[in-house]
C-alpha positions as CSV (number, residue, x, y, z in Angstrom):
1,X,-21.8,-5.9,-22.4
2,X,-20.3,-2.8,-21.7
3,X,-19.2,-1.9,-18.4
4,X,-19.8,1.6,-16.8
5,X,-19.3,2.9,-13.1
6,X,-22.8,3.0,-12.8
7,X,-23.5,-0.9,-13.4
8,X,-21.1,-2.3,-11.3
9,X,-22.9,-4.4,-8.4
10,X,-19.7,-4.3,-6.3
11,X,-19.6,-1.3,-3.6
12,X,-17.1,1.1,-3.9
13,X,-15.0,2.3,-0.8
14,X,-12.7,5.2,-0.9
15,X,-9.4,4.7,0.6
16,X,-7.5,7.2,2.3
17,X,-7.2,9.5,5.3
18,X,-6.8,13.3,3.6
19,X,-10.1,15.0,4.8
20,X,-11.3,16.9,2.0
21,X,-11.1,14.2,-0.7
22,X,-13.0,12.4,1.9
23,X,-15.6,14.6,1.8
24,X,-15.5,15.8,-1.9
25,X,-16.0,11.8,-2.1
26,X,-18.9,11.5,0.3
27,X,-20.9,13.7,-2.2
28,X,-20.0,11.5,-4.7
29,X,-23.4,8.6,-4.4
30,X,-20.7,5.7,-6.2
31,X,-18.9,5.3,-3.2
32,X,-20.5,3.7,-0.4
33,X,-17.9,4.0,2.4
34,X,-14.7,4.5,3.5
35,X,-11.5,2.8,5.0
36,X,-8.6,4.2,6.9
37,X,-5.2,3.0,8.7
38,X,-2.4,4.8,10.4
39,X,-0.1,4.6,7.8
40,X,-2.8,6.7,5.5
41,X,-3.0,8.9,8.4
42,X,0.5,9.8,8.6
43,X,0.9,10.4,5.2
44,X,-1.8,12.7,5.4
45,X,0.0,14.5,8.3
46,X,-2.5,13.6,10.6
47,X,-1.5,14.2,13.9
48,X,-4.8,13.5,16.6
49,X,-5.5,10.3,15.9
50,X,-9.0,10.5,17.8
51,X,-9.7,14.1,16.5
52,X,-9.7,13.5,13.4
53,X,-11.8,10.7,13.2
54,X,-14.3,12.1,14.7
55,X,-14.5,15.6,12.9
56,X,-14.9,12.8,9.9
57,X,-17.5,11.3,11.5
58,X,-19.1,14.5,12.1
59,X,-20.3,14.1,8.1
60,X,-19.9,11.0,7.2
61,X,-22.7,9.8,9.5
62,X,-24.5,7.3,7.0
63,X,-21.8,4.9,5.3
64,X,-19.2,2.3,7.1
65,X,-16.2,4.2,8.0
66,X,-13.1,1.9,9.4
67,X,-10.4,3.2,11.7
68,X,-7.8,1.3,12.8
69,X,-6.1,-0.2,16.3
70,X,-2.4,0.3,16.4
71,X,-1.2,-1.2,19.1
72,X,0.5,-4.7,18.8
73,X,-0.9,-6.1,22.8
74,X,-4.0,-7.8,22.1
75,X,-5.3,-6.4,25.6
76,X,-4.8,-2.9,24.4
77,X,-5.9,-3.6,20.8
78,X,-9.4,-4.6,22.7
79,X,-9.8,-1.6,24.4
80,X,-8.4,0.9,21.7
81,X,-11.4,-1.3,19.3
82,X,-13.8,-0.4,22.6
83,X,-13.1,3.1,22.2
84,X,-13.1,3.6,18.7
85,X,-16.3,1.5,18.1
86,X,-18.3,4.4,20.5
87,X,-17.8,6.7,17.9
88,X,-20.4,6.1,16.0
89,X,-23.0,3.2,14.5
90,X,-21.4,3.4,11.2
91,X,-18.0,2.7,12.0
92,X,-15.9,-0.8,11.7
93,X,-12.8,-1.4,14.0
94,X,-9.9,-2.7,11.9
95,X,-7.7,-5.4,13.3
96,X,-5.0,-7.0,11.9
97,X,-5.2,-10.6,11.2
98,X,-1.9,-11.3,13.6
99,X,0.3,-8.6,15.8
100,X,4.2,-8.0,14.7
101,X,5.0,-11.3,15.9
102,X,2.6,-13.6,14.0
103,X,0.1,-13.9,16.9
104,X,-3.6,-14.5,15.6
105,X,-5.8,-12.2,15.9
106,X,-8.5,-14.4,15.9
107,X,-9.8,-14.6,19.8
108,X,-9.4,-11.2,19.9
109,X,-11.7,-10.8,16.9
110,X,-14.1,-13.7,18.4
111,X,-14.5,-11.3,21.7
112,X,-15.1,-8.3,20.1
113,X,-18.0,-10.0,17.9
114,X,-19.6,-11.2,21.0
115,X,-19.0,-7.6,22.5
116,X,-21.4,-6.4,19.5
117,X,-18.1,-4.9,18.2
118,X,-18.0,-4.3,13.7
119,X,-14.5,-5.6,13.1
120,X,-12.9,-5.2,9.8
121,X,-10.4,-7.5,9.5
122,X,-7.1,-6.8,7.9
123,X,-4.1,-7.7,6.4
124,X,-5.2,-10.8,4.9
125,X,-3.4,-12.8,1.8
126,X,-4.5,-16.3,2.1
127,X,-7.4,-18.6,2.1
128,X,-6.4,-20.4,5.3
129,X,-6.6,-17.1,7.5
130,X,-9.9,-16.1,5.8
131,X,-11.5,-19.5,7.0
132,X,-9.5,-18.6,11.0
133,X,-11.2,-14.6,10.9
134,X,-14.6,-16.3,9.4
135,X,-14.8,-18.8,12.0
136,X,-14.2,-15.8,15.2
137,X,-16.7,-13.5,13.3
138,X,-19.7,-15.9,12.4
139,X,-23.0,-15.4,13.9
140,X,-21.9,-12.0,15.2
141,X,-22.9,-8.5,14.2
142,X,-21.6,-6.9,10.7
143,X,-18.2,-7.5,9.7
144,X,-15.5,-7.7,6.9
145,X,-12.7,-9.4,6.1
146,X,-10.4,-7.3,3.7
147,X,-8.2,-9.9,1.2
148,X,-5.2,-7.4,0.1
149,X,-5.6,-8.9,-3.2
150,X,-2.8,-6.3,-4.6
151,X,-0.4,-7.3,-2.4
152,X,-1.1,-10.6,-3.2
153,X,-0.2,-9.8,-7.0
154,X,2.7,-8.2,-6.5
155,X,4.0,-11.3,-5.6
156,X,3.3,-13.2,-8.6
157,X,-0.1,-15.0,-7.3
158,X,-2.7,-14.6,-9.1
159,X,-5.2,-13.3,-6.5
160,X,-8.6,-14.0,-8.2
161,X,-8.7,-17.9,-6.9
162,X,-8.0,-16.4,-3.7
163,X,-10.6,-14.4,-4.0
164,X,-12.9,-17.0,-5.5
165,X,-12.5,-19.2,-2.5
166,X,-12.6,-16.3,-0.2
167,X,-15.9,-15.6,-1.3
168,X,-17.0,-19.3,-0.9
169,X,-15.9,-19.0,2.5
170,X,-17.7,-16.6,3.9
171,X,-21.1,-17.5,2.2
172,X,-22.7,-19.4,4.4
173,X,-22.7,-16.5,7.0
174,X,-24.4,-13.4,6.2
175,X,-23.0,-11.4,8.8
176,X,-19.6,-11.1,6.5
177,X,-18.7,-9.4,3.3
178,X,-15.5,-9.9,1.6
179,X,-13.4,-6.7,0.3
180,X,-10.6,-6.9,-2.3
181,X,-8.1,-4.5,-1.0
182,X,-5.4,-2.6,-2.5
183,X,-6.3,-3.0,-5.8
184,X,-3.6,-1.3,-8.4
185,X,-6.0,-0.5,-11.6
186,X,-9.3,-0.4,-12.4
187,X,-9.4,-3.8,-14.2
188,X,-9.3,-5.2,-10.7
189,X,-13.1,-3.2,-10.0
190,X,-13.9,-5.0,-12.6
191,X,-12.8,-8.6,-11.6
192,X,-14.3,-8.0,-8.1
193,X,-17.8,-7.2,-9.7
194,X,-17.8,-10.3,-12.3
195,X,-16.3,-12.5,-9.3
196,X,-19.5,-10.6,-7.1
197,X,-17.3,-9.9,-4.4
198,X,-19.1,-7.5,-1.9
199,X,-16.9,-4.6,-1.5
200,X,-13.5,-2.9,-2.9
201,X,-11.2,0.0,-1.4
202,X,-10.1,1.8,-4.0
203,X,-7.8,5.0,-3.4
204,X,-8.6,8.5,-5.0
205,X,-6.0,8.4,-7.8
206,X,-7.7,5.0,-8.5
207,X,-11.1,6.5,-8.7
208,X,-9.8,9.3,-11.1
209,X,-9.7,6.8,-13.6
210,X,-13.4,5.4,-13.4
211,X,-14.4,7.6,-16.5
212,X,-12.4,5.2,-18.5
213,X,-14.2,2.2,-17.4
214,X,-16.1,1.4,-20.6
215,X,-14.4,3.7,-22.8
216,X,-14.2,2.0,-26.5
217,X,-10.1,1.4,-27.1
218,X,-10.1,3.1,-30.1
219,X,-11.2,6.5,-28.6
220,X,-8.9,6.1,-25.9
221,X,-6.4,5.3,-28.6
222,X,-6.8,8.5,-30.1
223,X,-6.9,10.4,-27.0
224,X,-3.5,9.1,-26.2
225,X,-2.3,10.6,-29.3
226,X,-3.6,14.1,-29.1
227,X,-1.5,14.0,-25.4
228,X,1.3,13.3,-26.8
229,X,1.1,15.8,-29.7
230,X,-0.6,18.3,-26.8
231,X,2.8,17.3,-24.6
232,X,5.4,18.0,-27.1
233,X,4.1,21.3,-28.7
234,X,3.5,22.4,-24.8
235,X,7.2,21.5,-24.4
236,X,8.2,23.6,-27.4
237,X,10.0,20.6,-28.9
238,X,11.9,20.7,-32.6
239,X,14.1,18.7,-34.9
């Protein structure tokens, strides 16, 4: 069966912190949220931290949105989350799974939960702190737990049994979703749709590519050829 953008069962969340692709994507009906961190935001030259999330929010009023805490107390991480989950009904607090010093996260993530607090938990690459985060976030109100599956890859694990047992993890509580984070191409949107994970980031540059999900190989073969012949007579080349 052929796969097209519009089949796919897993949601689509645009990655980034640059404000108009944010809201050129929020027209766009594929994407179904949005994630953000502070090192996305800096690279985007963003320099109110609380300003700008809120301008975002002043549009994006209808999908999950995710800021980020970036402090590395747990204390002040609970009362940055406090603050940033006022800002709105749509928007996830992102924590990451320990502090700079491999502290867990996880009672942290536990009191927030019971606070009524969405936490989107981060940084995660293996099965045994998926089960810790599942545990502090069971019962409570919507939450994530982003896998950075990429990450994982670029190590030379395979990430989809991560993944696989991920997903098994968090069943059981419907409260949670899974997201495969930082994917690097568009194969990987479609692993996390066979695999029927619930949600993956996917930055813009990514998403330029969707029109070639489902594209027959031998018309992208031939496309590929007319760029390179369009390349080299643009470059005025000769032998």
């Amino acid at each position: 069966m052929t796969v097209s953008a519009k089949s796919l069962k897993v949601k689509i969340f645009a990655d980034g912190a640059d404000r108009a692709a944010i809201l050129e994507l929020y027209a766009n009906p594929l994407i179904k949220g949005f994630t953000t961190n502070p090192t996305l935001m800096r690279k985007a030259g963003v320099r109110d931290y609380e300003s700008f999330a809120k301008e975002i929010l002043r549009d994006v009023k209808d999908r999950p949105i995710s800021f980020e805490v970036f402090s590395d107390e747990f204390a002040e991480m609970e009362a940055q989350a406090m603050k940033i989950t006022s800002w709105g009904e749509n928007v996830y607090v992102k924590i990451p799974v320990t502090n700079t010093r491999g502290e867990s996260a996880a009672p942290l993530i536990a009191r927030l939960a019971k606070r009524g607090v969405k936490v989107n938990a981060t940084a995660i690459l293996t099965v045994e702190q998926v089960q810790t985060i599942a545990r502090s976030q069971a019962g409570g109100p919507p939450a994530v737990i982003s896998v950075f599956a990429g990450r994982i890859a670029d190590t030379g694990v395979d990430p989809l049994p991560i993944i696989k047992a991920s997903l098994e993890i968090v069943a059981p509580h419907p409260n949670i979703e899974l997201i495969w984070a930082s994917p690097r191409e568009v194969l990987n949107i479609v692993q996390a749709d066979q695999l029927r994970c619930h949600i993956i980031t996917v930055t813009p540059d990514l998403l330029k590519k969707l029109p070639t999900l489902g594209q027959g190989l031998p018309d992208l073969s031939l496309d590929t050829v007319r760029m390179f012949h369009r390349d080299a007579a643009a470059a005025g080349y000769t032998l």
